[in-house]
N, C-alpha and C positions, 0 to 999 in steps of 0.2 A: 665556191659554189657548193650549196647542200641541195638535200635530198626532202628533207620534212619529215623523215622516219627518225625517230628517237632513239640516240643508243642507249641511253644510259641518263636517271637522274639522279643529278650530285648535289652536294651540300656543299652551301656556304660557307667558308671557315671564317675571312675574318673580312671587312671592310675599313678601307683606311680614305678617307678626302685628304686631297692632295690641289690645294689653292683650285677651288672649281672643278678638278676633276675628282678621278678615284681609281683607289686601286684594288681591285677584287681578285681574294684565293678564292680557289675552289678545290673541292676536294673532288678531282675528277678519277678514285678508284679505279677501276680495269683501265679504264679508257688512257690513263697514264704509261701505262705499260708502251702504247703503239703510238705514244707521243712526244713530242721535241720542241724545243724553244723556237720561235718562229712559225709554229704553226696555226692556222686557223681552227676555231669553235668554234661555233652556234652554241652562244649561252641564252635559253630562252629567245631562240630565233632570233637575236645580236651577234653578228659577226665582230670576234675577238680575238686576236695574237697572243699567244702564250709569250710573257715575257720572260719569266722566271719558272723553272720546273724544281723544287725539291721532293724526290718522290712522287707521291701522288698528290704533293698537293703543288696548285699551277697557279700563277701571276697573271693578273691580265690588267691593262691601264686602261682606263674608260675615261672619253675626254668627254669634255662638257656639253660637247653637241648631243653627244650621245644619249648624255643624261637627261636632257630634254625632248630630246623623241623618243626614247623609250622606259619602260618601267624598273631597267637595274637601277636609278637610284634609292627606291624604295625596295630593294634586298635590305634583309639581318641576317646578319650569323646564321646558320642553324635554318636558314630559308634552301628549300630545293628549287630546283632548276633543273629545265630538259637541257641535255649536252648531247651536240652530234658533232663526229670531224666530219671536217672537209672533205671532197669526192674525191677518191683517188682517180688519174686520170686513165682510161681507157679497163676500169675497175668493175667487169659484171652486169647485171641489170640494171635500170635506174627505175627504182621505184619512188612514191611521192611524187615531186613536181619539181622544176628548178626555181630554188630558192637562194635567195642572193646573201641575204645576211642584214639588207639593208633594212629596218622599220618604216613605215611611212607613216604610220603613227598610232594611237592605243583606243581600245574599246574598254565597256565595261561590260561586266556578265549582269545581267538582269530577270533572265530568268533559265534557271536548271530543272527539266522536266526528265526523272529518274524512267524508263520502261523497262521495265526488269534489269537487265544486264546491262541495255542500252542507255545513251542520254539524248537529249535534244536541248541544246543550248540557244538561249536568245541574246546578242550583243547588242549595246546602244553603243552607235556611231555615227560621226559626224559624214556629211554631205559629200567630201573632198576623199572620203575612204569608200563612201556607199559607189558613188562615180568611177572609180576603178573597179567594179565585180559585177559579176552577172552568176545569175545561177544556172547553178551546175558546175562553176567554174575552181578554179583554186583558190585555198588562200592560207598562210601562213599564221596559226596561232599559237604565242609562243614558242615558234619554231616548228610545231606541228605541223605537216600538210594535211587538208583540209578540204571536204568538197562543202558549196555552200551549197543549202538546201533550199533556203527564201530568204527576198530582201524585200523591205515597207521601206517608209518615207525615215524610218528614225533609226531602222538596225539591218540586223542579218542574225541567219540563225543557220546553225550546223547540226547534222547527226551523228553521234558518237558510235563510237564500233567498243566493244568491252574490251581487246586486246590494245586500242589507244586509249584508255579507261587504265587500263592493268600497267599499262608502261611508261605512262608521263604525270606531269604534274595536272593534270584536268581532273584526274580523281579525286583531288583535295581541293577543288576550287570551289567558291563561295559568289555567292548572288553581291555584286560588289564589288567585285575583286577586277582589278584592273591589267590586260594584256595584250602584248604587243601584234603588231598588227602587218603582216608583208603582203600586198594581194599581188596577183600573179602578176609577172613582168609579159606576159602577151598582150595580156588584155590593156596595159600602160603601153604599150608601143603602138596597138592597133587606140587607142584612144587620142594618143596625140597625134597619129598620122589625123585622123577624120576630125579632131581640133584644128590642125593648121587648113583641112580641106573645107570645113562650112565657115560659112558667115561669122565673125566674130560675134553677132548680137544673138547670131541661133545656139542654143544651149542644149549641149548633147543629150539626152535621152535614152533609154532603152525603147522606146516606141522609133525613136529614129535609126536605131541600129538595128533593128529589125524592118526599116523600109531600104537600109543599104544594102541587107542581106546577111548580117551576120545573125 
């Protein structure tokens, strides 16, 4: 389980394909320090097992599912990545949101509207991601947590804060650039309960979930 606050962004060292999968170093700096073989990241909001630790730089095996729900196959070398561990358990406040590690799948950035400090991001995405969010709610970009700000028929768009500007990979990101995608696990639990509770022909709605009550 993570948190969506970012500790630290690391570099890429090297990339090796391995028959459909892959095996990704990273060079996770400090964060090595309070780290061990068998541990879980969030590499870019992907939950990953340290397989190998030499130093600060860490093994991780990426299977081929993986590779197809989310964006690590397109890392290079020398690419950054947000890196958070795992929640320690009974560990302090919990800030951000609970995030699982899991992708459900990837948007694109479309439009970056700079306000001084601030940003406001527009994502294009698919139907099957827009149906799990509502706004105001949570959501997971590149491992970021996230409040979404509005959703239309074709995206969702976020408000950036300058201190999640200042500390993840969103700083360098580009109209285009493609990232993975976790929406909140309340809103998919409260969705498939009222899936299994209407009509299979009736098609959930936000107009309908505002006549259920939520």
């Amino acid at each position: 389980m993570f948190t969506g606050l970012i500790e630290a962004v690391c570099t890429v060292e090297s990339i090796r394909q391995i028959a459909g999968a892959m095996r990704l170093t990273i060079n996770l700096a400090a964060l090595a320090g309070g780290s061990k073989v068998g541990d879980s990241i969030a590499i870019n909001g992907v939950c990953l097992t340290i397989a190998e630790l030499n130093r600060t730089l860490a093994g991780f095996d990426v299977s081929g599912e993986t590779l197809t729900k989310s964006t690590l196959g397109k890392l290079k070398p020398k690419s950054f990545v947000n890196a958070e561990r795992a929640v320690m358990a009974g560990g302090g406040r919990f800030g951000g949101h609970f995030v699982q590690g899991h992708i459900d799948g990837t948007a694109a950035i479309k439009a970056i509207n700079k306000q001084g400090q601030f940003a406001n991001m527009e994502f294009a995405a698919g139907d099957e991601l827009l149906g799990q969010m509502v706004v105001k709610g949570s959501v997971a970009v590149d491992g970021i947590s996230l409040t979404i700000a509005d959703i239309n028929k074709s995206g969702f768009s976020i408000a950036i804060i300058p201190k999640t500007l200042e500390q993840t990979t969103l700083a360098k990101a580009k109209i285009g650039d493609t990232v993975n995608i976790e929406t909140d696990i309340i809103v998919k639990a409260v969705k498939k309960q009222l899936d299994n509770l209407l009509p299979r022909e009736q098609k959930l709605t936000v107009e309908k979930l505002k006549e259920l009550g939520f």
